[in-house]
C-alpha positions in Angstrom: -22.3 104.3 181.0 -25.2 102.0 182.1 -27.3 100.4 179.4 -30.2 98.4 180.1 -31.9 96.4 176.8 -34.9 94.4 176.3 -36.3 92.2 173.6 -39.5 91.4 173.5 -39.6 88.7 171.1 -42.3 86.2 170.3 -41.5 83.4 172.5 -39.3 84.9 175.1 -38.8 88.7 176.9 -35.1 88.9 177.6 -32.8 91.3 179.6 -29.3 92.4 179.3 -28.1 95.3 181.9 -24.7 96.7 181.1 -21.9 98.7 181.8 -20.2 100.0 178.7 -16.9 101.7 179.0 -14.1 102.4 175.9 -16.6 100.1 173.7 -16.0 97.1 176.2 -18.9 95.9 177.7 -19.5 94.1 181.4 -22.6 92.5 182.0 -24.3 93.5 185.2 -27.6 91.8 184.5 -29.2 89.4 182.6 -32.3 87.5 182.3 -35.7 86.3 180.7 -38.9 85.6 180.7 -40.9 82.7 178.7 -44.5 84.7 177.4 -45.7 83.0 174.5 -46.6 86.2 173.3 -47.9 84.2 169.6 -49.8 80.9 171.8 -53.3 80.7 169.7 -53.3 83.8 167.7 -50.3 84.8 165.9 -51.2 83.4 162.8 -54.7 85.8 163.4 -52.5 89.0 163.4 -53.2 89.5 167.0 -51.9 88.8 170.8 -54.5 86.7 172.5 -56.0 87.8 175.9 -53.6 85.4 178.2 -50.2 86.2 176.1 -51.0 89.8 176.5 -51.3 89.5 180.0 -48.1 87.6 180.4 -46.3 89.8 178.5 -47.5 93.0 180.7 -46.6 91.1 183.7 -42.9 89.7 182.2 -42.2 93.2 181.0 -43.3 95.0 184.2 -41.0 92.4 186.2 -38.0 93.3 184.2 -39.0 96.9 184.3 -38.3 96.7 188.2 -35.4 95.2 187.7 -34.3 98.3 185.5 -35.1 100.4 187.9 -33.0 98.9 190.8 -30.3 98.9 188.6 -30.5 102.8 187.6 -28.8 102.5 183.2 -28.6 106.3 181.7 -30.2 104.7 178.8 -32.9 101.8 178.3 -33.5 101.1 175.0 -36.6 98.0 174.6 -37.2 96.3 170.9 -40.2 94.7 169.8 -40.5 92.0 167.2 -42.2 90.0 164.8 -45.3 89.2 167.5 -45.6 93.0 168.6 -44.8 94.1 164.7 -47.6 91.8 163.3 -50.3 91.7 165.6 -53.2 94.4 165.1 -53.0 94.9 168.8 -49.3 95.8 169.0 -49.7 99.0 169.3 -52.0 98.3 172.3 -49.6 96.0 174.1 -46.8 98.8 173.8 -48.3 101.3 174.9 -49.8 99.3 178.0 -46.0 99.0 178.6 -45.7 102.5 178.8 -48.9 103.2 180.5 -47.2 100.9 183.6 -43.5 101.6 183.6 -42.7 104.9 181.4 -40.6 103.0 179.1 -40.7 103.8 175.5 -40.7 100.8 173.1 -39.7 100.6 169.6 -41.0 98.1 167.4 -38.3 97.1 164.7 -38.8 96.1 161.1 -37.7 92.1 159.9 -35.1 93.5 157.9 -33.7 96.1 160.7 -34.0 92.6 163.0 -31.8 90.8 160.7 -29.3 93.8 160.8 -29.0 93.5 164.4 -28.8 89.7 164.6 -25.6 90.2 162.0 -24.4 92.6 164.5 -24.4 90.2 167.5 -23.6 87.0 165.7 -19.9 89.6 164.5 -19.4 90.2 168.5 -20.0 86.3 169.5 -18.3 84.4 166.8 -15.1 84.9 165.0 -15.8 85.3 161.0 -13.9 86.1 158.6 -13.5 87.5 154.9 -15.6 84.4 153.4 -19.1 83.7 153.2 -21.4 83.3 156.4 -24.9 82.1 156.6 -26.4 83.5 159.7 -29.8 81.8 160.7 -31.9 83.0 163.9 -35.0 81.3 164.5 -37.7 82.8 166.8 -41.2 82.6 167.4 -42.5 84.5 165.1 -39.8 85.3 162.7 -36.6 83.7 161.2 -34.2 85.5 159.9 -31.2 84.9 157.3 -28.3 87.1 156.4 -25.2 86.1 154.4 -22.3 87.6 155.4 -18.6 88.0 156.5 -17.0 89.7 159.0 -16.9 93.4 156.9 -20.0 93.4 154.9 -23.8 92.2 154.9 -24.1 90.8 151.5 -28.1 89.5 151.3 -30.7 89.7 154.7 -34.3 88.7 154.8 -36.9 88.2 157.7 -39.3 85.3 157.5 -42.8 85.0 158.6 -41.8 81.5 159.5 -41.1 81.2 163.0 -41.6 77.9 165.3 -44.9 79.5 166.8 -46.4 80.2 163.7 -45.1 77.1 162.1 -46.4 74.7 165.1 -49.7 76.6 164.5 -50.3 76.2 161.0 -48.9 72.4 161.0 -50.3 71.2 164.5 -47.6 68.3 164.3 -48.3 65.1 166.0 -45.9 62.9 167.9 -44.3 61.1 166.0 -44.7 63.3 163.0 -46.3 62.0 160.1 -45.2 61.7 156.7 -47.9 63.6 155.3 -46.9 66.9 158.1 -43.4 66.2 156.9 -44.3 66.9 153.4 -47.0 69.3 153.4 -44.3 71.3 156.0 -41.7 70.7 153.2 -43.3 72.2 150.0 -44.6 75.0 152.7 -40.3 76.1 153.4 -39.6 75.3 150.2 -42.6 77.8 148.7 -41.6 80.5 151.7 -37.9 80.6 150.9 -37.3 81.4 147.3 -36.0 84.2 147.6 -33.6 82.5 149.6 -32.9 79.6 147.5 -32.3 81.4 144.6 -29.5 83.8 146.1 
């Protein structure tokens, strides 16, 4: 069976293509596409005019691709950009408007779920203790784990777009950014810190 995937995450649209056969997999296709879907607005809530217009464009492009390649089953995940911006709803179904494809935007914790699952295909764990952490652009994500079992997971409004936004770091980066960056973590993980 053919299996075509996207993710359209904050920062980057990516594409996998696949055939899947006696649960082993052989990649066909892959590929992606920088959009910058969270450049001067995702700290509004929203998906400024120019990212939403790269986004239709990178999403339309892989959509062709999907189509040469004929999968029985495309299966496209939004994130923390698309999940958090009042106009995500918009930009999905602009995506279906254009190409037919059905998106479905997933929840931070159903995000971390799936980033456990990946990180269990890719690296070799075992019965102790993981800390899995996947930074985007919108959202990071943590889960503690081990190869069985997901123990603790939480999504984090705290991804590199939203933190370059709200901190506007200069080059080098000052003391005072470094701090006021600091305390900021610090404050947004405690639930974190105190598992």
């Amino acid at each position: 069976m053919r299996i075509a995937v996207v993710d359209l995450g904050t920062n980057t649209f990516n594409l996998l293509i696949a055939d899947v056969l006696d649960k082993k997999m052989s990649v066909i296709y892959a590929d992606r596409e920088v959009v910058k879907l969270g450049e001067k607005s995702i700290n509004e809530n929203r998906i400024a005019d120019a990212a939403f217009a790269r986004g239709i464009k990178a999403f339309t492009a892989h959509a062709e691709i999907i189509k040469k390649y004929q999968p029985e089953i495309i299966k496209v995940f939004a994130t923390s950009a698309i999940r958090e911006a009042i106009n995500g709803l918009d930009f999905i179904a602009e995506i279906k408007k254009l190409t037919g494809i059905d998106t479905t935007i997933i929840s931070g914790e159903k995000e971390a779920e799936l980033i456990y699952f990946g990180n269990r295909l890719a690296v070799e764990m075992n019965d102790e203790p993981h800390l899995i952490m996947d930074i985007g652009g919108g959202s990071t994500e943590f889960i503690i784990a081990n190869n069985k079992t997901v123990f603790w997971k939480q999504s984090y409004k705290l991804g590199v777009a939203r933190l370059l936004e709200k901190f506007h770091p200069e080059n080098p980066v000052s003391k005072e950014t470094i701090q006021n960056s600091t305390d900021y973590l610090n404050h947004s993980l405690q639930s974190l810190l105190s598992e």
